[in-house]
C-alpha positions in Angstrom: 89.2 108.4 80.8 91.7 108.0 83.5 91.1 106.1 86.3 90.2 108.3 89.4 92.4 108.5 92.2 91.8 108.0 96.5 88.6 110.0 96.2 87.2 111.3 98.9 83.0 111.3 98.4 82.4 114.5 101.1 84.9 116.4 98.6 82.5 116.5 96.1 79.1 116.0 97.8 77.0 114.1 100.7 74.5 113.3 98.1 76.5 111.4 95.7 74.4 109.6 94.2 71.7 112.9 93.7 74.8 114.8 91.0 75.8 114.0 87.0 78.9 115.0 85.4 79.5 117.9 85.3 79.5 120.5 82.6 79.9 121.5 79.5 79.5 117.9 77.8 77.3 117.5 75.1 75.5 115.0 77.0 72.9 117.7 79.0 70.2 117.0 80.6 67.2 118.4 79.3 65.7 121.6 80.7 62.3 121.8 82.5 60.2 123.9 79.8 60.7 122.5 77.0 58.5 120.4 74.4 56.6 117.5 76.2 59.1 114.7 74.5 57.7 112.1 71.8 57.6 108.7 72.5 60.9 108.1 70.6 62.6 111.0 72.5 61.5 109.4 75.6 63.2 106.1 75.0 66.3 108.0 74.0 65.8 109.6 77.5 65.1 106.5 79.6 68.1 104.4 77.9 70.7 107.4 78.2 69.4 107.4 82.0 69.9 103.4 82.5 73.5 104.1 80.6 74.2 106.7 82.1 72.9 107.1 86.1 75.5 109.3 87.3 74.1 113.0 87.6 75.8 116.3 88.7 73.5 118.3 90.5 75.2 121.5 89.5 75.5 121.6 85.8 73.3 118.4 84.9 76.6 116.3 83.2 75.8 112.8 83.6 78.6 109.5 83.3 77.7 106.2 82.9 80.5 105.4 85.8 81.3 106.7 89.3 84.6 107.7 88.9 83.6 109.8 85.7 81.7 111.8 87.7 84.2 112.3 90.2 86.5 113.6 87.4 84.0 115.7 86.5 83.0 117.3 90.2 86.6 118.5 89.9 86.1 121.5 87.3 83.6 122.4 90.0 85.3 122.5 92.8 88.9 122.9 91.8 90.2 119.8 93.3 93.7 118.5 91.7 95.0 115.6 93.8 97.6 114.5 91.4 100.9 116.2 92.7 104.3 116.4 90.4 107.0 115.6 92.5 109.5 117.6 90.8 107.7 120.7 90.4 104.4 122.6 91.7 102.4 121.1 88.5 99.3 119.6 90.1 96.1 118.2 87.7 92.6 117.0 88.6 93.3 113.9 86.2 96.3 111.3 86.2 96.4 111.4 82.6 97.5 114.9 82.6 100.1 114.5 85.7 101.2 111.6 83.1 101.6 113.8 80.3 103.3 117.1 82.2 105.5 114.5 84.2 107.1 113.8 80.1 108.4 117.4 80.1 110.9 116.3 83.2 111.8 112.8 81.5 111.5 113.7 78.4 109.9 110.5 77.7 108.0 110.1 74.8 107.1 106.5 73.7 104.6 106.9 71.0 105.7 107.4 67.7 103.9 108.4 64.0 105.3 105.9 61.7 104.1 108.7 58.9 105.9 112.2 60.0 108.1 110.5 63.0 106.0 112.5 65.5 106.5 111.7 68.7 104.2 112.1 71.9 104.0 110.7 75.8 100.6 109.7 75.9 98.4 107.3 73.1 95.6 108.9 73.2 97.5 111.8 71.2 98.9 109.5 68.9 95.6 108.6 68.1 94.6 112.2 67.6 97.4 112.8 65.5 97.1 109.8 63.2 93.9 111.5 61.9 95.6 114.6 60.7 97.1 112.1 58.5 93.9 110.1 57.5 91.3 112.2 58.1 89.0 110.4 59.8 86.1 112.5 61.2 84.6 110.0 64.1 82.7 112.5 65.6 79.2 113.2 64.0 76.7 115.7 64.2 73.3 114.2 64.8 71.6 117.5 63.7 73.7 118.2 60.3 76.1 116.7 58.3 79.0 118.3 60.2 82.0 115.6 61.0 85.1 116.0 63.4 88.3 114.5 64.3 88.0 115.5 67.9 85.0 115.2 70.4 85.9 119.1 71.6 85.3 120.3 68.4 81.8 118.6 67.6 81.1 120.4 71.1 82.1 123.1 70.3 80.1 123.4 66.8 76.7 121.8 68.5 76.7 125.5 70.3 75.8 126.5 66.9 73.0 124.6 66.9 71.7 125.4 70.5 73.2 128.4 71.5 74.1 126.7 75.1 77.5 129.0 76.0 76.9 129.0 80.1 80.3 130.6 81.0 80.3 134.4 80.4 83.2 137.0 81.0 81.7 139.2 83.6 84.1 142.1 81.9 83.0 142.1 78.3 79.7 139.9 78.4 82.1 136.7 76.0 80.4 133.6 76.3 82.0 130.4 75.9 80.8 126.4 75.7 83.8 125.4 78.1 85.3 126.0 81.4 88.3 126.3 79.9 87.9 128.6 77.5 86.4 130.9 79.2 89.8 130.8 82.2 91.8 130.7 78.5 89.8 134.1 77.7 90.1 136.1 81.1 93.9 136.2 80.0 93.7 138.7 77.6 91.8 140.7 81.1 94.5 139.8 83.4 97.2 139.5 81.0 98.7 136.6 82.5 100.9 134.1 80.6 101.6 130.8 82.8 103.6 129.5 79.8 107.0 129.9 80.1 109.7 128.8 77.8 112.5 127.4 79.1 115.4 128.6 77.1 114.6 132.2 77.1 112.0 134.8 78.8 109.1 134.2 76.0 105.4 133.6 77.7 102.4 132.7 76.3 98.8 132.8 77.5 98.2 130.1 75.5 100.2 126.7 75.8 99.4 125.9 71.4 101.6 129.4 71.4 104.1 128.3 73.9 104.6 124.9 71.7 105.1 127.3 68.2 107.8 129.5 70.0 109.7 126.6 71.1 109.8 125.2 67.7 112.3 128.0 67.3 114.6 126.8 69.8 114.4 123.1 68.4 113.3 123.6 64.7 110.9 121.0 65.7 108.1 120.7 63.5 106.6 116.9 63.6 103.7 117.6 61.9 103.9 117.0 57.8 101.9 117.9 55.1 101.4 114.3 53.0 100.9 116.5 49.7 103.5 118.6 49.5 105.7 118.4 52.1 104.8 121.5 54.6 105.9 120.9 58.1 104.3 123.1 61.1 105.0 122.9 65.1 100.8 122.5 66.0 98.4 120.2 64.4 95.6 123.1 64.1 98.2 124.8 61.4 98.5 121.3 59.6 94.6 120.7 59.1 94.3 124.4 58.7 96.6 123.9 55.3 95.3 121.0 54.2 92.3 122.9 53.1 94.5 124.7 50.4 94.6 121.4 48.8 90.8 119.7 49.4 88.9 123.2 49.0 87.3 121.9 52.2 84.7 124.9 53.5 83.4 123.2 56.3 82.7 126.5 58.1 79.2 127.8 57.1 77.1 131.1 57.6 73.3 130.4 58.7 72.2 133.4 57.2 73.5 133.8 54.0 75.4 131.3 51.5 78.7 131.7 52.5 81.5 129.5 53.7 84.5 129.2 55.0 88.2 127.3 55.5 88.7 128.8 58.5 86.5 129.6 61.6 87.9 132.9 62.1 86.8 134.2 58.6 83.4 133.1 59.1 83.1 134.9 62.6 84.7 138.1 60.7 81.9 137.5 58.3 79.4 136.9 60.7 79.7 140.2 62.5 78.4 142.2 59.6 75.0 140.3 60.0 75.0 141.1 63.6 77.1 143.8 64.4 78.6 141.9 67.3 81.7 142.1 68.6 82.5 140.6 71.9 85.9 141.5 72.7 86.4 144.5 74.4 89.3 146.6 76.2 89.5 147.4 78.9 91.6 150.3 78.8 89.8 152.4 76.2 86.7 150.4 75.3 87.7 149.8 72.1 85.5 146.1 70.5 86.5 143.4 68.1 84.7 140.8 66.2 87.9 137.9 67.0 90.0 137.6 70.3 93.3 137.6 68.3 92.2 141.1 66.9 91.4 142.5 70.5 95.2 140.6 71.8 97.2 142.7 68.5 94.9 146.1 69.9 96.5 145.6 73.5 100.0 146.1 72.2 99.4 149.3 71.5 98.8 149.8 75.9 101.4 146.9 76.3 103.9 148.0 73.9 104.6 144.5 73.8 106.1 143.5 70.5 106.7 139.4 70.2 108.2 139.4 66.9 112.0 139.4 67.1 114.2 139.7 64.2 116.3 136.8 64.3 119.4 138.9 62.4 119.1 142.2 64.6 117.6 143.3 67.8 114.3 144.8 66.0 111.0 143.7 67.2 107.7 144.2 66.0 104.1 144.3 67.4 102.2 142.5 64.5 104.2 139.9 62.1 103.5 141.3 59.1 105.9 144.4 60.3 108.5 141.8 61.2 
């Protein structure tokens, strides 16, 4: 965690002391209403509140330090005091400043010793290093469900508790974080605050951003071990190393199938439920995955991001390309 910056308390709250992290952790507070806890859950309770006595009094998030918690107040009110001084960039954490400053020197100082990837900050190294290991630190305490990153255990404890609090007040998505939900209002607003900058491409997503510029540089630093595959994003790596360890780690609760991917089991999923999330808002028409509901607005857009690299023929899908 980065260490906070001049913080003002009266930006956040007069009560300081009275608010917990923020958020969308996966360290909630329990909710009035529930089962009266055991004695064991109540020691759980009473040592995560002496480790832990930092509270936000708007989403419950607690931090076991000051500053944490003054992070956190920041995805509630906005607040980034951590100013680029070569462009409008601004971030609620230093760590981030850190890393977007690396785009202006193009500094990166932390190296792979496997693939020769290369990054600004440590904390990605670290990250990377497992797409090369595979070492799953992050454990579900409720199944036997392992992950390399702590965003993705959150992510897959929503399976467990069904806590999504952000919704999309246009098609009724909910989402675990923040950020995902602002990531999902894109495909609403259509804006794309990634741009490249070695040609007019945009992307509402920065992973996409990253892919298109590997075309520019023919950078690709991540490397299959096996066979020698080489992508632009991490996600495609461990996505493709599941061709070689038959790894299914993506399971349906109501039947006995399982899946590589997480997009095949939401497909799946919807013909239990019928649900399907994504709508548009131009002719109402509903899709069981985002990316599904992003091809459908081309047809409105007539956006087409597949170029032919040969002639000037574009395409709206890839397959066509």
């Amino acid at each position: 965690m980065a260490e906070g910056g001049n913080w003002s308390p009266t930006a956040v709250s007069q009560d300081f002391h009275d608010l917990s992290p923020t958020g969308v952790s996966c360290d909630r507070v329990a909710s009035e209403g529930k089962e009266q806890p055991t004695a064991s859950t109540t020691s759980q309770l009473e040592t995560q509140t002496s480790d832990k006595p930092y509270i936000c009094g708007q989403c419950g998030y607690r931090a076991a330090k000051k500053s944490h918690l003054a992070e956190h107040m920041r995805t509630h009110t906005g607040e980034k005091p951590y100013k680029c001084d070569q462009c409008d960039y601004s971030a609620s954490k230093k760590c981030n400043l850190d890393y977007h400053s690396a785009k202006h020197t193009g500094d990166k100082l932390y190296m792979c010793g496997e693939c020769g990837y290369r990054t600004a900050r440590k904390p990605d190294l670290m990250k990377h290093m497992r797409s090369h290991t595979g070492e799953k630190p992050y454990k579900c305490d409720q199944c036997d469900y392992s992950a390399a990153r702590k965003s993705t255990l959150c992510q897959h404890k929503a399976s467990h508790t069904g806590d999504k609090p952000y919704m999309c007040g246009q098609c009724g998505y909910r989402a675990v974080y923040k950020s995902y939900l602002s990531q999902h209002m894109r495909i609403h607003t259509g804006e794309k605050p990634y741009k490249c900058d070695q040609c007019d491409y945009s992307a509402a997503h920065k992973s996409n951003l990253d892919k298109h510029l590997s075309k520019h540089t023919g950078d690709k630093p991540y490397m299959c071990g096996e066979c020698g595959y080489r992508t632009a994003r991490r996600s495609d790596l461990s996505r493709h190393m599941r061709t070689h360890t038959g790894e299914r780690n993506y399971k349906c609760d109501q039947c006995d199938y399982s899946a590589a991917h997480k997009v095949s089991l939401v497909n799946h999923q919807a013909k239990h439920t019928g649900d399907k999330p994504y709508m548009c808002g131009e002719c109402g028409y509903r899709a069981t995955l985002k990316y599904t509901l992003t091809r459908h607005m081309r047809t409105h857009t007539g956006e087409k991001p597949y170029k032919c690299n040969q002639c000037d023929y574009s395409a709206a899908k890839k397959y066509q390309l």
